[in-house]
C-alpha positions as CSV (number, residue, x, y, z in Angstrom):
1,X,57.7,-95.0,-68.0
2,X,55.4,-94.2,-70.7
3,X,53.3,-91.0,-70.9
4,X,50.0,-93.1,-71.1
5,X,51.4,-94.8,-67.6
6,X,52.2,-91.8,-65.9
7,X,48.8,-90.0,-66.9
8,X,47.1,-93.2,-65.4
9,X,48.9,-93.4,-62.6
10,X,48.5,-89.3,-61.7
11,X,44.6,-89.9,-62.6
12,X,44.2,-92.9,-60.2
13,X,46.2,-90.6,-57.9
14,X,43.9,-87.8,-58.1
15,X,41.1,-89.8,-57.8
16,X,41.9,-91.6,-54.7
17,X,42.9,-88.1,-53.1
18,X,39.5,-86.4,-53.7
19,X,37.4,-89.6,-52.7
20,X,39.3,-89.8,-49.1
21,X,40.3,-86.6,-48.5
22,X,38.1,-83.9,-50.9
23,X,39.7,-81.3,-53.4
24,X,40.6,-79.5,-50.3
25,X,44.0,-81.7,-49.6
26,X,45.0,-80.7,-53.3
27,X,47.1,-78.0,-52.8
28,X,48.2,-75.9,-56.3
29,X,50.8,-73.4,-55.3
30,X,54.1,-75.0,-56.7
31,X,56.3,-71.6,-57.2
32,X,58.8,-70.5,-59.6
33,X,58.0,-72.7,-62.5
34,X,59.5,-71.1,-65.7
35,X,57.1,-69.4,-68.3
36,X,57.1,-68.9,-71.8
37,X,53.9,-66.3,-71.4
38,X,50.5,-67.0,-69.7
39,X,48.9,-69.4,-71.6
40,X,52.3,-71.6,-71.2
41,X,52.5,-70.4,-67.2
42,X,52.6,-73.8,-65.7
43,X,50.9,-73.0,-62.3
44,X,48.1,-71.1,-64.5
45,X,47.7,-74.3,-66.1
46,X,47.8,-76.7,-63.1
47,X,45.4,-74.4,-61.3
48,X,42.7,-74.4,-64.7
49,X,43.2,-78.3,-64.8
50,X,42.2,-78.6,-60.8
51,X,39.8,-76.5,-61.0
52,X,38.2,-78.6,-63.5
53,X,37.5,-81.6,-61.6
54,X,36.3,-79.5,-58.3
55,X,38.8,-76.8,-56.9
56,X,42.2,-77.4,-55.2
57,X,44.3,-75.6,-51.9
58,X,45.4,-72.6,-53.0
59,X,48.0,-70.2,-51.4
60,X,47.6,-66.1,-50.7
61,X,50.5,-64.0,-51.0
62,X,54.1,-64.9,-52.1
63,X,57.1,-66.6,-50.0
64,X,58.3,-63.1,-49.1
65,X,55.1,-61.3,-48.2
66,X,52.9,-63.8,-47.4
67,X,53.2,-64.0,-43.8
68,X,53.9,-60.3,-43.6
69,X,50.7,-60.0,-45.2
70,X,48.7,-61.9,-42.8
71,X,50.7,-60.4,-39.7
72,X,50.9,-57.4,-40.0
73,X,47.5,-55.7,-40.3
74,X,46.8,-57.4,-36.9
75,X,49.2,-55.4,-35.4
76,X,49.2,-52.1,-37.2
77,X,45.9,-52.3,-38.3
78,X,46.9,-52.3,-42.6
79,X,50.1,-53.2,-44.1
80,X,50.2,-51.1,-47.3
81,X,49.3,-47.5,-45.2
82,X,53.0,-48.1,-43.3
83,X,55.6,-49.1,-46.5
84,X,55.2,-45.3,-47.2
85,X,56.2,-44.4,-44.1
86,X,59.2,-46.1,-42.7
87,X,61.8,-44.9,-40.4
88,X,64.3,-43.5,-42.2
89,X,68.1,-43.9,-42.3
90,X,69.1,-40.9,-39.9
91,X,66.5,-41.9,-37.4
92,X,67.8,-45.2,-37.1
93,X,71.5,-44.1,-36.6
94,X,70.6,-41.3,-34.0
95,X,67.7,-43.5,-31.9
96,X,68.0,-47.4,-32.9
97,X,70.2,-49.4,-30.2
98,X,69.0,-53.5,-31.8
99,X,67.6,-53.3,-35.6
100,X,67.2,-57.2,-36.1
101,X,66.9,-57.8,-39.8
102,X,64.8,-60.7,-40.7
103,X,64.8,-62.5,-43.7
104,X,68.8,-61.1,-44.4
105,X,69.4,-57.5,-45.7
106,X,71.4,-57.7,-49.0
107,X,72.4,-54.0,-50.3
108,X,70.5,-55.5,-53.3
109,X,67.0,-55.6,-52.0
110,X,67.4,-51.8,-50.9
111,X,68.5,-51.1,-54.7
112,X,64.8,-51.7,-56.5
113,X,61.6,-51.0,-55.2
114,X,57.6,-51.7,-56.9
115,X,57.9,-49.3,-60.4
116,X,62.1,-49.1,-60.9
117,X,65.1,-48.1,-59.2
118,X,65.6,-46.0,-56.2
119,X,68.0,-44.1,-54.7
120,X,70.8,-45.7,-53.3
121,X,71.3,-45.1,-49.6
122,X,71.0,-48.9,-48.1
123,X,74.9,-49.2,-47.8
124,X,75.8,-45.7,-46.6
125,X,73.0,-45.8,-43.9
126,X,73.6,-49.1,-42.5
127,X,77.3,-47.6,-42.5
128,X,76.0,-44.8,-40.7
129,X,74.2,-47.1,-37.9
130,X,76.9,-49.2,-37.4
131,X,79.0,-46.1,-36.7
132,X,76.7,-44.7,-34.2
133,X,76.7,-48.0,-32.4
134,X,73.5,-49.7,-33.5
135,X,73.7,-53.3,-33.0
136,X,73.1,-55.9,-35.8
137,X,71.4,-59.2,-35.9
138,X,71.1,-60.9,-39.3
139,X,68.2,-63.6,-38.9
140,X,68.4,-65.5,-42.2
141,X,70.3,-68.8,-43.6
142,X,73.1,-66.3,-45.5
143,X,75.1,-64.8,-43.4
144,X,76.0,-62.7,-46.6
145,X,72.2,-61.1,-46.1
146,X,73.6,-58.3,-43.9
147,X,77.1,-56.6,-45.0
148,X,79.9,-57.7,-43.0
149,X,81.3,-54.1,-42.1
150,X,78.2,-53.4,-39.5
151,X,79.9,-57.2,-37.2
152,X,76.3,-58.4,-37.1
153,X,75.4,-61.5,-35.1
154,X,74.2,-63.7,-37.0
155,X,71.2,-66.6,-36.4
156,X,70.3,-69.3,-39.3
157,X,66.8,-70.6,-38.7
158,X,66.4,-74.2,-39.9
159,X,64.0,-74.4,-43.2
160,X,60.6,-73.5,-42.9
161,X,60.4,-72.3,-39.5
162,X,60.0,-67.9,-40.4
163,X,56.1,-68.4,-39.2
164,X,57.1,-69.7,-36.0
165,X,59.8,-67.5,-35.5
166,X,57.9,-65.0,-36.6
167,X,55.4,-65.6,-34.1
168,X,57.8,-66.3,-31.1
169,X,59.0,-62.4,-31.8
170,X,55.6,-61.3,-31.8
171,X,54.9,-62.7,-28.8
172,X,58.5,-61.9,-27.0
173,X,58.0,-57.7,-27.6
């Protein structure tokens, strides 16, 4: 197909989605395109372009703290003013009896944090918990997500179902 094809075709497209359904049911939140700086940052560029002819569906947040985001402050009141406060390793060894990891747990996630590296204690407390009899549950479609030594159960949600599950826990505790 020719490029003067395809642009008719994805104007007449865009055309007949605005006059039946409005700009609303245009949504502009494709993620991970590559980048070769801002001005080439494809969803920058998508998102100027809809914008142009009337505004488009946008999303908030990104895939791993979006519905966090959204969640959370309804049921601790904020989510930034409790990531400085966590529970810490010891605690959860000495008083946890279920930690259910959701979303997986790789040692690699608990190796960086906002502004550079951390220190490294993700392996040797998880070590610790599984020692003192803390019991595992690795919700998350790797089964790699959580290290093997703690014998976690593991659950693999199908695709696209974290909101729901989500939800379900919420409502469960």
């Amino acid at each position: 197909m020719s490029w003067s094809n395809a642009y008719r075709l994805f104007v007449q497209e865009l055309q007949r989605v605005i006059r039946e359904h409005g700009n609303e049911a245009i949504y502009a939140g494709s993620y991970g395109w590559a980048s070769a700086g801002r001005f080439h940052h494809a969803q920058s560029q998508l998102k100027r372009f809809l914008n142009c002819i009337g505004g488009f569906t946008n999303s908030v947040g990104g895939y791993s703290f979006g519905d966090a985001q959204t969640i959370v402050p309804h049921v601790l009141g904020t989510f930034h003013g409790h990531l400085d406060t966590m529970t810490g390793w010891e605690t959860i060894a000495t008083d946890c009896e279920l930690f259910v990891a959701f979303g997986g747990f790789p040692l690699k996630n608990g190796q960086i944090s906002p502004g550079g590296t951390g220190r490294h204690v993700h392996r040797d407390g998880l070590h610790a918990a599984g020692q003192a009899g803390v019991q595992f549950v690795n919700i998350s479609p790797l089964r790699s997500d959580l290290m093997e030594e703690v014998d976690a159960q593991w659950l693999a949600p199908r695709s696209s179902t974290d909101a729901a599950l989500l939800l379900a826990l919420a409502y469960e505790i």
